[in-house]
N, CA, C and O atoms as a Tinker XYZ file with bonds, in Angstrom:
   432  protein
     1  N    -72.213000   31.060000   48.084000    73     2
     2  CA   -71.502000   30.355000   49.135000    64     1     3
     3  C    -71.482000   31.210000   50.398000    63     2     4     5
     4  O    -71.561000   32.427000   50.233000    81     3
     5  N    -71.381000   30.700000   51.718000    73     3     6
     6  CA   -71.684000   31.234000   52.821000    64     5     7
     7  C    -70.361000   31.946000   53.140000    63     6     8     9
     8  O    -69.387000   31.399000   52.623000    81     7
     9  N    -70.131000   32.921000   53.793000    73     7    10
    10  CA   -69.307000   34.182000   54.613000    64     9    11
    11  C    -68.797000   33.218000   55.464000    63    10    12    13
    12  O    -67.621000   33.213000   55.827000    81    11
    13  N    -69.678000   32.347000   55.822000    73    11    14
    14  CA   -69.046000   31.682000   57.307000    64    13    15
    15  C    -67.626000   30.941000   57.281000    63    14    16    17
    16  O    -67.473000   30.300000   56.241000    81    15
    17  N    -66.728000   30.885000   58.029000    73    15    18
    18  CA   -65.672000   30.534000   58.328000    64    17    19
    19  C    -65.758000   29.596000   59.140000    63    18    20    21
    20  O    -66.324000   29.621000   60.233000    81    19
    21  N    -64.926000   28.296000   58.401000    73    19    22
    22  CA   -65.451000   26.803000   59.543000    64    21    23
    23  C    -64.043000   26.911000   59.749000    63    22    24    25
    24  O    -63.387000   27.633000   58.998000    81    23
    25  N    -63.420000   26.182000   60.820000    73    23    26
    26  CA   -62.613000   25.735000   61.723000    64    25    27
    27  C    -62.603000   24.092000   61.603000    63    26    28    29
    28  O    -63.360000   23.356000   62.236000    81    27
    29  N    -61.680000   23.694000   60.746000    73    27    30
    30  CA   -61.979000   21.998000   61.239000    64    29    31
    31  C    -60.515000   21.216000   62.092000    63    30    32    33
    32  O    -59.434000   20.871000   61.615000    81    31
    33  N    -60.945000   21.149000   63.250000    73    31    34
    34  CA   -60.142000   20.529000   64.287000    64    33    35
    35  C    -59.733000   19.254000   64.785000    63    34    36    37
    36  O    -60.661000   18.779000   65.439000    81    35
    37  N    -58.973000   18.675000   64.762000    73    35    38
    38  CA   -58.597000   17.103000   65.530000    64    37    39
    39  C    -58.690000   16.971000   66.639000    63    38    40    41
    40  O    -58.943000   17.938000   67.357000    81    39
    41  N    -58.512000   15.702000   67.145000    73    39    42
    42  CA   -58.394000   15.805000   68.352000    64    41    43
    43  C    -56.626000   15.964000   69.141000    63    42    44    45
    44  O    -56.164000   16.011000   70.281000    81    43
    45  N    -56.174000   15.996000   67.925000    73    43    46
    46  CA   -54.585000   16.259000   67.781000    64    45    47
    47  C    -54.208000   17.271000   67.996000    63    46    48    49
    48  O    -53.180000   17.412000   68.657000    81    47
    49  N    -54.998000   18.470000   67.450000    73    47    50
    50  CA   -54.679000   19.854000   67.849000    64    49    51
    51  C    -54.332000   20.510000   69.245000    63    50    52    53
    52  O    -54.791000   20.356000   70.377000    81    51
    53  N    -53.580000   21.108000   68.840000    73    51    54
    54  CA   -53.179000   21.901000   70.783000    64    53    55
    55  C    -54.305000   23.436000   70.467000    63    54    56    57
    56  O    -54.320000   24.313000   69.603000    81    55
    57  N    -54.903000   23.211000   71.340000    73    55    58
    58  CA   -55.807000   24.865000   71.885000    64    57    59
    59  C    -55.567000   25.544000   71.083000    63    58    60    61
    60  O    -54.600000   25.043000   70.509000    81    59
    61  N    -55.917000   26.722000   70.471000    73    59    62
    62  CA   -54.979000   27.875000   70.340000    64    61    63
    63  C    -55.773000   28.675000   70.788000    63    62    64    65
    64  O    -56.347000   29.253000   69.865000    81    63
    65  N    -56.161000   29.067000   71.965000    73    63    66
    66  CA   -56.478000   30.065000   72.395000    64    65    67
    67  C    -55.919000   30.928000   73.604000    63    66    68    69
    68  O    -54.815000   30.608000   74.046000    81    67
    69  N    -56.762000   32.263000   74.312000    73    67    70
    70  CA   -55.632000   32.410000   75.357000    64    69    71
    71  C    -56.254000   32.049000   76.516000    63    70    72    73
    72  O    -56.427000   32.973000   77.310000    81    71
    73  N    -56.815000   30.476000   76.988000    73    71    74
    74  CA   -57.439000   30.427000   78.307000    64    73    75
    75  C    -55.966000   29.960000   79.063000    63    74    76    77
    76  O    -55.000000   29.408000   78.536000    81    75
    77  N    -56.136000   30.349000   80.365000    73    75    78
    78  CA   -55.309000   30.148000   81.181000    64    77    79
    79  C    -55.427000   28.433000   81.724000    63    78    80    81
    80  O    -55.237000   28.306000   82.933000    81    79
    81  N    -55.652000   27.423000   81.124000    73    79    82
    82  CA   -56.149000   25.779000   81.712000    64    81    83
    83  C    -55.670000   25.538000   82.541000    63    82    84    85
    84  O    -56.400000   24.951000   83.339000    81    83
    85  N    -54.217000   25.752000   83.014000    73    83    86
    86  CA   -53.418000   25.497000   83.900000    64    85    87
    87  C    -54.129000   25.602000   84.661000    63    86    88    89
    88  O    -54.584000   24.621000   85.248000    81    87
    89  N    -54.537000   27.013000   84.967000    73    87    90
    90  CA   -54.837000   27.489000   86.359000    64    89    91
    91  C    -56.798000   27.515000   86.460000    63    90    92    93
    92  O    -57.418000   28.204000   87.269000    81    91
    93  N    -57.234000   26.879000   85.751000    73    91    94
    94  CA   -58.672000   26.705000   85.673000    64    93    95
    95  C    -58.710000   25.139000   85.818000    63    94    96    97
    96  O    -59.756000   24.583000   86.153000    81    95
    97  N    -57.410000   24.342000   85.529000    73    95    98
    98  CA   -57.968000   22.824000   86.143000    64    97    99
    99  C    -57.250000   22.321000   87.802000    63    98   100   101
   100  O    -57.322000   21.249000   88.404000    81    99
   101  N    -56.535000   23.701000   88.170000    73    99   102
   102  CA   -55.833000   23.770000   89.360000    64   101   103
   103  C    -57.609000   24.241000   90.899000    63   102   104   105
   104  O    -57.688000   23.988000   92.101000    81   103
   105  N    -58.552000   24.907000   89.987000    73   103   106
   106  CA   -58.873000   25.446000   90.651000    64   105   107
   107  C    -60.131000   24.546000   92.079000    63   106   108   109
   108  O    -60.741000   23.498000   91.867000    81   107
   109  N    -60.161000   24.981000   92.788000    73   107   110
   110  CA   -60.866000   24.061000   93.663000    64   109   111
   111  C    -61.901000   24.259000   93.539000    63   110   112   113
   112  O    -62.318000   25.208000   92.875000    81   111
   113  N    -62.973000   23.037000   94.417000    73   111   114
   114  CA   -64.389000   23.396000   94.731000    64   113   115
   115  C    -64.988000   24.679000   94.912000    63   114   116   117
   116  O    -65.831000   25.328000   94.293000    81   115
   117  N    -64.022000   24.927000   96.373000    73   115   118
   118  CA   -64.439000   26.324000   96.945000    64   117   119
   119  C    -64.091000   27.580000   96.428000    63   118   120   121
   120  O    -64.720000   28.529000   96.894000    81   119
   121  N    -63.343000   27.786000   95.680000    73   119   122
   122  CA   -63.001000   28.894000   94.313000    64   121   123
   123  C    -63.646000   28.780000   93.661000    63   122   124   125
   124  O    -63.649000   29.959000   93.307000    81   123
   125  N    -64.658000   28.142000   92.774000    73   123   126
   126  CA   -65.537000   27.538000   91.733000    64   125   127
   127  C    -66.747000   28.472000   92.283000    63   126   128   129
   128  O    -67.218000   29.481000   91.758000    81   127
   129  N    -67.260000   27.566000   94.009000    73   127   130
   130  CA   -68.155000   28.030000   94.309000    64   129   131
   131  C    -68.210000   29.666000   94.892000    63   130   132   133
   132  O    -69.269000   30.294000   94.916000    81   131
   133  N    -66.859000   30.259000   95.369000    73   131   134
   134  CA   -66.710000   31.501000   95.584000    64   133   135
   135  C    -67.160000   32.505000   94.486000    63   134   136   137
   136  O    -67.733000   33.590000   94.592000    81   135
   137  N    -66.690000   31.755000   93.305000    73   135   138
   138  CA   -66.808000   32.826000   91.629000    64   137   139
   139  C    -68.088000   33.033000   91.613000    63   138   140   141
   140  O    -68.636000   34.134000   91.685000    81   139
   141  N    -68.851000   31.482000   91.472000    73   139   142
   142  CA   -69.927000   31.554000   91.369000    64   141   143
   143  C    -71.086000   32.276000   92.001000    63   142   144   145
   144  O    -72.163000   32.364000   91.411000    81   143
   145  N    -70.900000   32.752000   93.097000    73   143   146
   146  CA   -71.387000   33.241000   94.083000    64   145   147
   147  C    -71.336000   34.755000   94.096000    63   146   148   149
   148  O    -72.034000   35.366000   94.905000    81   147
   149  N    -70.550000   35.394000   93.244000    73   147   150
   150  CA   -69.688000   36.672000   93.335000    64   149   151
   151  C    -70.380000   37.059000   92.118000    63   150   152   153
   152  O    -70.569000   38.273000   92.041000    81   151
   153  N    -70.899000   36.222000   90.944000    73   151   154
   154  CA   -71.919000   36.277000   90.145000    64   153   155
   155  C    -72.843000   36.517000   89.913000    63   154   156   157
   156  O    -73.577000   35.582000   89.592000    81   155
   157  N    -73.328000   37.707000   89.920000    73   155   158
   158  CA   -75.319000   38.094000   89.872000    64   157   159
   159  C    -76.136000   37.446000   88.942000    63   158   160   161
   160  O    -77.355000   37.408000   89.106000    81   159
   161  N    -75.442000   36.801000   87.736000    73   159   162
   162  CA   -75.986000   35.638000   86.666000    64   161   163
   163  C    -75.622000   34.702000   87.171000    63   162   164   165
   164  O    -75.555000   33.868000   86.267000    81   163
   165  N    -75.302000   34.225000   88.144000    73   163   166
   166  CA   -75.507000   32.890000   88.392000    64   165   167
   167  C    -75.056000   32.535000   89.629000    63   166   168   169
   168  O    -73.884000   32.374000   89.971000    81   167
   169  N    -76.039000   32.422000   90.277000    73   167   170
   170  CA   -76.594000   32.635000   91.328000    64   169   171
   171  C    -76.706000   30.969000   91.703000    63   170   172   173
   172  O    -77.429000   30.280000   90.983000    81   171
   173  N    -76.018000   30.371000   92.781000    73   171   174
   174  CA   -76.443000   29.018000   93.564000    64   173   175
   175  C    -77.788000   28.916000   93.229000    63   174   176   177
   176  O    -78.447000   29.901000   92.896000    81   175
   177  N    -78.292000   27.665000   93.300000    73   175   178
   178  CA   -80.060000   27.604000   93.813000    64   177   179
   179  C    -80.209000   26.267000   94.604000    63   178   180   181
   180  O    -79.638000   25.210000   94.339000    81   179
   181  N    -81.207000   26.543000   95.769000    73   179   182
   182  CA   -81.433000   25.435000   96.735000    64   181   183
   183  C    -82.718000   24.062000   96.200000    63   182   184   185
   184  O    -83.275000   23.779000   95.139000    81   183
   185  N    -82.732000   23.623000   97.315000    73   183   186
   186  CA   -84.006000   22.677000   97.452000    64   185   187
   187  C    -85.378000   23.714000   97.513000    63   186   188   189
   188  O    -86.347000   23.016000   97.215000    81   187
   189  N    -85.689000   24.722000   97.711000    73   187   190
   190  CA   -86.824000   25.764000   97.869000    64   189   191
   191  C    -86.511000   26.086000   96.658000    63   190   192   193
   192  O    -87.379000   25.536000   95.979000    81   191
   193  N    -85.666000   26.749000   95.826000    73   191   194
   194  CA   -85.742000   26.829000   94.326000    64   193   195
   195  C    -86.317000   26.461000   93.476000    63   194   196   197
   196  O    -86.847000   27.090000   92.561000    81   195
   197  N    -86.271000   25.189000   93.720000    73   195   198
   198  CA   -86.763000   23.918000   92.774000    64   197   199
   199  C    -87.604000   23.122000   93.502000    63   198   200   201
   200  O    -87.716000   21.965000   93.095000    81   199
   201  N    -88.450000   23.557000   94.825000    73   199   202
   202  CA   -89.733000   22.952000   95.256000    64   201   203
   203  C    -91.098000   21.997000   94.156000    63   202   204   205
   204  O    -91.632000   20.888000   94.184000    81   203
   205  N    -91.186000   23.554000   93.073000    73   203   206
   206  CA   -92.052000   23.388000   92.244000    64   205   207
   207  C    -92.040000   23.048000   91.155000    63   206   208   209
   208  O    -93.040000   22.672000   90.544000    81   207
   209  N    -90.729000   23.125000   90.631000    73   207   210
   210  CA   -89.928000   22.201000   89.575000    64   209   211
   211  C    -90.996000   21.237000   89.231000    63   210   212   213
   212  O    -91.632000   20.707000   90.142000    81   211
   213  N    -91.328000   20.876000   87.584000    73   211   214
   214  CA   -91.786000   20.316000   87.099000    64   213   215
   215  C    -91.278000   19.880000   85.742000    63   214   216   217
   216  O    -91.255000   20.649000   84.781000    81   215
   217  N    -90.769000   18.303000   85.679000    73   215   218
   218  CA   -89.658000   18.061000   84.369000    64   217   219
   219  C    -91.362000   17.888000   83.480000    63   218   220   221
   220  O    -92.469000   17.420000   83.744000    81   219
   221  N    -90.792000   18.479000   82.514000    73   219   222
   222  CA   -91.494000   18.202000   80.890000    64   221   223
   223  C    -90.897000   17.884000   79.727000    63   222   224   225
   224  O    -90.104000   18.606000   79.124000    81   223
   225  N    -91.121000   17.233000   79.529000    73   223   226
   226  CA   -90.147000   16.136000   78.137000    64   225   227
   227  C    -90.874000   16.553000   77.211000    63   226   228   229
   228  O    -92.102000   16.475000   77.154000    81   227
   229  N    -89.848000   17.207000   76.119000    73   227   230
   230  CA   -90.198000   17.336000   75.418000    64   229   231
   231  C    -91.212000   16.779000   74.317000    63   230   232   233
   232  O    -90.959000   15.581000   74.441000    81   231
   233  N    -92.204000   16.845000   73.309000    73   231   234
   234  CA   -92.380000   16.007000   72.281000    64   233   235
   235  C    -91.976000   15.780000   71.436000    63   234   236   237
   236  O    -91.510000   16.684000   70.742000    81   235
   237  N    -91.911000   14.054000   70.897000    73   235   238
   238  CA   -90.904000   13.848000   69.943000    64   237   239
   239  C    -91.379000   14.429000   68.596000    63   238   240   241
   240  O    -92.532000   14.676000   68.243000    81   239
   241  N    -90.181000   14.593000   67.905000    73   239   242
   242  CA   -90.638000   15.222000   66.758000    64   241   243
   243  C    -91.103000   14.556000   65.169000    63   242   244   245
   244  O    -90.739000   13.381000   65.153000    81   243
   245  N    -91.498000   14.779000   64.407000    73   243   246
   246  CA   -92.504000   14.282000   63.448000    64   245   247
   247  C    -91.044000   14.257000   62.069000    63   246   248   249
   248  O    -90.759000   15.357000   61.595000    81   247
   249  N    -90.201000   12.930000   61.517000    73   247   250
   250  CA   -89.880000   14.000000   60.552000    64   249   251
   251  C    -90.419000   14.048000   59.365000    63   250   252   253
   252  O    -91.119000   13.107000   58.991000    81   251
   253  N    -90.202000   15.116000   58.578000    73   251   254
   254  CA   -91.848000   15.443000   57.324000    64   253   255
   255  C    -90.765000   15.488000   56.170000    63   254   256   257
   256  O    -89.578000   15.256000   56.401000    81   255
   257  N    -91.314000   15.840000   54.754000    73   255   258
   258  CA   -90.499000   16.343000   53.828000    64   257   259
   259  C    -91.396000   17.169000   53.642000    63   258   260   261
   260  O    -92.581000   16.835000   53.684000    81   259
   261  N    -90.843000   18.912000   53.303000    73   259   262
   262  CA   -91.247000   19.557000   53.451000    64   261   263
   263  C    -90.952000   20.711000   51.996000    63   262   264   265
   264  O    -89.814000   20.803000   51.534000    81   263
   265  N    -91.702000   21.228000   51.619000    73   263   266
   266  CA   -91.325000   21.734000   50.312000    64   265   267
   267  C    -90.778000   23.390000   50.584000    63   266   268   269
   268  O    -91.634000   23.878000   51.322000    81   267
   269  N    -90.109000   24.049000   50.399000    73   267   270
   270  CA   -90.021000   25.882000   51.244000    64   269   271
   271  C    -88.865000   26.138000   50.148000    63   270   272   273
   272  O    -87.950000   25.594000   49.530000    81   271
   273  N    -89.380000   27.048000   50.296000    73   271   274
   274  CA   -89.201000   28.343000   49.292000    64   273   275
   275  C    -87.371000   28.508000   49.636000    63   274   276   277
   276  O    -87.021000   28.850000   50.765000    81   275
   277  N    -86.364000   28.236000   48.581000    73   275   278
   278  CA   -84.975000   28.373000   48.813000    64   277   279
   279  C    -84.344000   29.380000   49.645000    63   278   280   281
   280  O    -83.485000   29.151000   50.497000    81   279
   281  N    -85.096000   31.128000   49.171000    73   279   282
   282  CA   -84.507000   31.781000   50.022000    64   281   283
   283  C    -84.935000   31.802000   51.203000    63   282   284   285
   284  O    -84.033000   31.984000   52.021000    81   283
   285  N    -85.989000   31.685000   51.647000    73   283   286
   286  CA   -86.662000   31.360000   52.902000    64   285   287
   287  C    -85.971000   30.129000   53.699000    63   286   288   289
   288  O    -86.164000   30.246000   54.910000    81   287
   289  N    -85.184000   28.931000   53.334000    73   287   290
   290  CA   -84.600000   27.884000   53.979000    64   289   291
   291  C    -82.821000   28.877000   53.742000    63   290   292   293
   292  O    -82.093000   29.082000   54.713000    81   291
   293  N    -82.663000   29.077000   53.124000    73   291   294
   294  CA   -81.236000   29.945000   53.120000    64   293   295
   295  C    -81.009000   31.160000   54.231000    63   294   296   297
   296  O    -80.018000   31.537000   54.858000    81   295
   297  N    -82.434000   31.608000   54.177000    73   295   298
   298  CA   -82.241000   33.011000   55.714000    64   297   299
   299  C    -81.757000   32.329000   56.896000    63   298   300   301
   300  O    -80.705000   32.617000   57.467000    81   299
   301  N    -82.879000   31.051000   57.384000    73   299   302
   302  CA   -82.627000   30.543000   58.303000    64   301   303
   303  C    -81.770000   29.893000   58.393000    63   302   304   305
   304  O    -81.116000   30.055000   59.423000    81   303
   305  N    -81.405000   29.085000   57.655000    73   303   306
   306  CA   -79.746000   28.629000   57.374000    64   305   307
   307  C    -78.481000   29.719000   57.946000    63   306   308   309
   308  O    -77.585000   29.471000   58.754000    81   307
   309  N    -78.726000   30.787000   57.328000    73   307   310
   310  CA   -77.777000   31.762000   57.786000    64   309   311
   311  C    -77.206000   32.635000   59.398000    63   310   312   313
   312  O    -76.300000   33.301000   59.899000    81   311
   313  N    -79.251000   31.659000   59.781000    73   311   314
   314  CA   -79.143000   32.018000   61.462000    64   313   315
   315  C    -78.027000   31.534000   62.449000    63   314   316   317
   316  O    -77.610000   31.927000   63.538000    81   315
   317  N    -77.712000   30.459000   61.549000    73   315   318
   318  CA   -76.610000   29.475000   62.378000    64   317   319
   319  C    -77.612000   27.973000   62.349000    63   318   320   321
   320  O    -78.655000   27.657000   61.776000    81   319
   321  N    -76.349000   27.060000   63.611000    73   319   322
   322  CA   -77.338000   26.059000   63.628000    64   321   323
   323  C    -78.037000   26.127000   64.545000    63   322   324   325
   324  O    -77.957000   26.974000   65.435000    81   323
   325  N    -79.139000   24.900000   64.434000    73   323   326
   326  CA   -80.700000   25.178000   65.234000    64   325   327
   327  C    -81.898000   25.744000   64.077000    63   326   328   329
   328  O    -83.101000   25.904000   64.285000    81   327
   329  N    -81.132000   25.977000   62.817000    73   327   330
   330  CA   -82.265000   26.447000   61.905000    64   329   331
   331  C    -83.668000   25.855000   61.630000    63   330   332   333
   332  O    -84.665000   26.425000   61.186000    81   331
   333  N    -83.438000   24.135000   62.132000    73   331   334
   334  CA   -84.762000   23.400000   61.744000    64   333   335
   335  C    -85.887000   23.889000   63.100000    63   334   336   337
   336  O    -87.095000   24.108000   63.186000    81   335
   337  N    -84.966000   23.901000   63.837000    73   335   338
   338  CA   -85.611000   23.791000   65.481000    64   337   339
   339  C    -86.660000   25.742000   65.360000    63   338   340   341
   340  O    -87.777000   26.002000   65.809000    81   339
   341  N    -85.824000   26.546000   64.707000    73   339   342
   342  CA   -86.219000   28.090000   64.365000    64   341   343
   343  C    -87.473000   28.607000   63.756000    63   342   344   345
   344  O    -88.227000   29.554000   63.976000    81   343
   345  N    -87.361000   26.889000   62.269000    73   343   346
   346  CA   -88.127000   27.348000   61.583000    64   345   347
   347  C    -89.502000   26.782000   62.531000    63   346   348   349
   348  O    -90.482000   27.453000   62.857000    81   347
   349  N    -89.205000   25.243000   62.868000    73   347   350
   350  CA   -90.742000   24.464000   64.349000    64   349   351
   351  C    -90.990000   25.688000   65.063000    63   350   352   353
   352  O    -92.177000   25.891000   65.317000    81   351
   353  N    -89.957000   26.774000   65.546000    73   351   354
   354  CA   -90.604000   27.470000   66.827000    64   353   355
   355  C    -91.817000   28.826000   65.992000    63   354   356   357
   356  O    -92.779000   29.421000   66.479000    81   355
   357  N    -91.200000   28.891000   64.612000    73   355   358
   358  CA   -91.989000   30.076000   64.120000    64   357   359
   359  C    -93.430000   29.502000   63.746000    63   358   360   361
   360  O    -94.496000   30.107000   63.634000    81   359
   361  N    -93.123000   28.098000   63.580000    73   359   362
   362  CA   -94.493000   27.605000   62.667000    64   361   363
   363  C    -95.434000   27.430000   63.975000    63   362   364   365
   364  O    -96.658000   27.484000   63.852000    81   363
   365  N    -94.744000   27.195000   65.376000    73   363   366
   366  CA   -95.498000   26.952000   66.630000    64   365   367
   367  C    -96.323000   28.518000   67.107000    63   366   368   369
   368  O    -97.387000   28.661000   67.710000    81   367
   369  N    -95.411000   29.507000   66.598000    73   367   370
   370  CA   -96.133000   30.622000   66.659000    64   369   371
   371  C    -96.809000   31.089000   66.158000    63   370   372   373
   372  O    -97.159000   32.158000   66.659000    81   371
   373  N    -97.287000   30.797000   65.228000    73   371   374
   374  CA   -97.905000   31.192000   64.018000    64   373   375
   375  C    -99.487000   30.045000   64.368000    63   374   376   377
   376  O   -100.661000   30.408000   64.286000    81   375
   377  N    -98.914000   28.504000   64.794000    73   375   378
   378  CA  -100.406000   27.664000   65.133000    64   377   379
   379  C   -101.048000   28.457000   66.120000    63   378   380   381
   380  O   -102.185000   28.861000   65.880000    81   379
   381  N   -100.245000   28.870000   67.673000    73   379   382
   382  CA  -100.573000   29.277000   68.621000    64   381   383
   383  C   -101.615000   30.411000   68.327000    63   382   384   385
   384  O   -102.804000   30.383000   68.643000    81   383
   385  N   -101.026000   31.307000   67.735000    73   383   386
   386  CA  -101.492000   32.330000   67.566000    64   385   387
   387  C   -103.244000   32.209000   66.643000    63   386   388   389
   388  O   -104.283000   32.739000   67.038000    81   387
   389  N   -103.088000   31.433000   65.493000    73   387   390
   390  CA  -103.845000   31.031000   65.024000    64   389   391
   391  C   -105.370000   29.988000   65.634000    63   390   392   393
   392  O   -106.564000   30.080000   65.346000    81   391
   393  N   -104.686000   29.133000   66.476000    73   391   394
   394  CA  -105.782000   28.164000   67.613000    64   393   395
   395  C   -106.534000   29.367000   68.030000    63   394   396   397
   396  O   -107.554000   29.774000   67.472000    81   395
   397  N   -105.928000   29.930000   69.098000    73   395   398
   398  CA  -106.176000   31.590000   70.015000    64   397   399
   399  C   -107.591000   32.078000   69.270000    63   398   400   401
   400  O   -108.725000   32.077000   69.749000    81   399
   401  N   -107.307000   32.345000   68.416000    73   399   402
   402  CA  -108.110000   33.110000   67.402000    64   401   403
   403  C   -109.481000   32.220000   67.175000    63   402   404   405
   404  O   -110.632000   32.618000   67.356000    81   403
   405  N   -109.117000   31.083000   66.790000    73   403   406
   406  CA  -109.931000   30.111000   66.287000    64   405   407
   407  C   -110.864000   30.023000   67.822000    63   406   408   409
   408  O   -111.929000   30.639000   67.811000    81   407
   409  N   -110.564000   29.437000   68.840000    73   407   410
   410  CA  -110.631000   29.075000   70.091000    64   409   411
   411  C   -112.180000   30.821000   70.189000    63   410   412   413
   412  O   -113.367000   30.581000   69.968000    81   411
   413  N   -111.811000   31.899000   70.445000    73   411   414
   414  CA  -112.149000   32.774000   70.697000    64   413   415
   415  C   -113.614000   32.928000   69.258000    63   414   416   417
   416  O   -114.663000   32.852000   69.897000    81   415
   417  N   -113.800000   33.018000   68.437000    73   415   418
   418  CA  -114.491000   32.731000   67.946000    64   417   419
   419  C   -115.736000   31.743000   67.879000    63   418   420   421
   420  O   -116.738000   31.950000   67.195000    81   419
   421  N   -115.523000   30.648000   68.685000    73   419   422
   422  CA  -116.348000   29.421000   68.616000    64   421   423
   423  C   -117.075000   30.389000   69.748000    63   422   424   425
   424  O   -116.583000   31.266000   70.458000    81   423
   425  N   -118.610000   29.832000   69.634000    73   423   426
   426  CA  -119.532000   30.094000   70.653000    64   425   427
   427  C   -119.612000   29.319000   71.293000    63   426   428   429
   428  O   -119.614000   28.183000   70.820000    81   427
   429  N   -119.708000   29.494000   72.547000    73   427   430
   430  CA  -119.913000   28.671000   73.772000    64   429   431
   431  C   -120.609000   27.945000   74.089000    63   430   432
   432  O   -120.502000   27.431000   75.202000    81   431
């Protein structure tokens, strides 16, 4: 059984944490944008920012049944969630890497 510690919450529940809400739903535009600004991670961005901006939609995904090895679906399990999305990005690395190879081999 997993270490992990779930939290199951209502929508009944009061917070329990220590954010200050009061004074974070008091706060204005221009305080928002002052913080933000005062921020070296996060940084405004303009219309020249995003000149070259190009949306790419994702591809939809395939779903498979897939046979894998228990402890091998249990590691990634343990990553948190996103584990399915972890295991697509390793298997994408592993094609990539593999095409590359393939690709470089063929004679011209």
């Amino acid at each position: 059984m997993s270490e992990e510690r779930i939290t199951r919450r209502t929508l009944g529940d009061v917070r329990d944490d220590r954010t200050d809400w009061k004074r974070l739903e008091s706060m204005t535009e221009e305080v928002i944008d002052e913080a933000a600004r005062s921020d070296p991670d996060a940084q405004p961005t303009d219309a020249e920012f995003w000149k070259d901006a190009e949306l790419v939609m994702p591809e939809p995904k395939e779903p498979v049944t897939l046979r894998i090895d228990k402890d091998v679906v249990d590691w990634f399990r343990k990553q948190g969630r996103g584990y399915q999305t972890r295991i697509n990005a390793v298997l994408r690395a592993y094609m990539t890497v593999k095409s590359s190879k393939t690709d470089e081999e063929r004679p011209s």
